[in-house]
Structures are given as C-alpha cells and as structure tokens.
N, C-alpha and C positions, 0 to 999 in steps of 0.2 A: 725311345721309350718302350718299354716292357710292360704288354699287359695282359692282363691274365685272366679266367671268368668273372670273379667280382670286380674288378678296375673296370673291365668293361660295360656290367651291366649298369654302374655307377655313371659312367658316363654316358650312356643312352638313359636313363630313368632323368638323368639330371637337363639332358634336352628334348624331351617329350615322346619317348620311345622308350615307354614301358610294356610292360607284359601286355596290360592291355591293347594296345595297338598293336601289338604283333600275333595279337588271337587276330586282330581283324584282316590281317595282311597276310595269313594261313604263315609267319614266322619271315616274312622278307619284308626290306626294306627297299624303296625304292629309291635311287642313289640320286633323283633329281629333285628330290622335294626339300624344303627349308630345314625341317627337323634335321635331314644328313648334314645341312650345311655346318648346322651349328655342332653337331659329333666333329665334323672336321675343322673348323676352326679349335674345337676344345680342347682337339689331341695333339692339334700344329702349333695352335696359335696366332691364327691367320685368316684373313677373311677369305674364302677361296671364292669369292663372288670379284672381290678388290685386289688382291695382293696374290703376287705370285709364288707358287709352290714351287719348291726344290726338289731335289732327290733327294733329301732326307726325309722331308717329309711325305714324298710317294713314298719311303721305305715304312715311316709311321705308320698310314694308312693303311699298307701294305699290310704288316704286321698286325696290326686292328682287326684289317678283314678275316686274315686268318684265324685269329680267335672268335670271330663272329659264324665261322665256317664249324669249328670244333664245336659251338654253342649251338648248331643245327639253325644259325639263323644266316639267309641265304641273302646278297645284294642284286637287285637287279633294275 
C-alpha cells in the first residue's frame, strides 16, 4: 500500500492520533501504546497483538513510517 500525507493523516485521526495528541507528545508517537496498534492493524489488516506479521507487512509499516518521518512526526 502507497501512502501519502493525507492517507496518512486519515488513518491516525481515524484511530486516535490526531493533531491533538501529537501537540501533547511534542509530534512522536510512542510505538507501544494501543492507539499504534490499531494504526497497524488498519494498514496490515491484522491484529499485531494476535496474528503474525509478514514481510509485507513490515514493508507497509515500513512505508507508513517513512511518511510519518516526511510529516516531522517521529516513532519512538
């Protein structure tokens, strides 16, 4: 999957990482809390708590981040 600044802000706004929450988080997400999960289930399709991720789907993620990196919002 190919995403881009609005695909992506679409899919953080839609699982609870909107603007507001990244004022609070000085722009980073922290890659172990619920909200990420449901970003990565939403891009994969999958629960990444139950079901195991592929290499494609590292590659989606992958991809994701990078556009999250372009959008100055940093994963840690």
């Amino acid at each position: 999957m190919e995403f881009n600044h609005n695909l992506a802000k679409e899919v953080l706004d839609r699982n609870g990482i909107t603007s507001t929450y990244l004022c609070t988080t000085d722009g980073c997400i922290q890659t172990d809390t619920e909200e990420w999960m449901y970003v990565i289930n939403d891009i994969t399709g999958k629960d990444p708590c139950r079901d195991d991720l592929d290499e494609e789907d590292y590659n989606t993620i992958s991809n994701f981040a990078q556009v999250l990196d372009r959008m100055n919002i940093q994963l840690f």
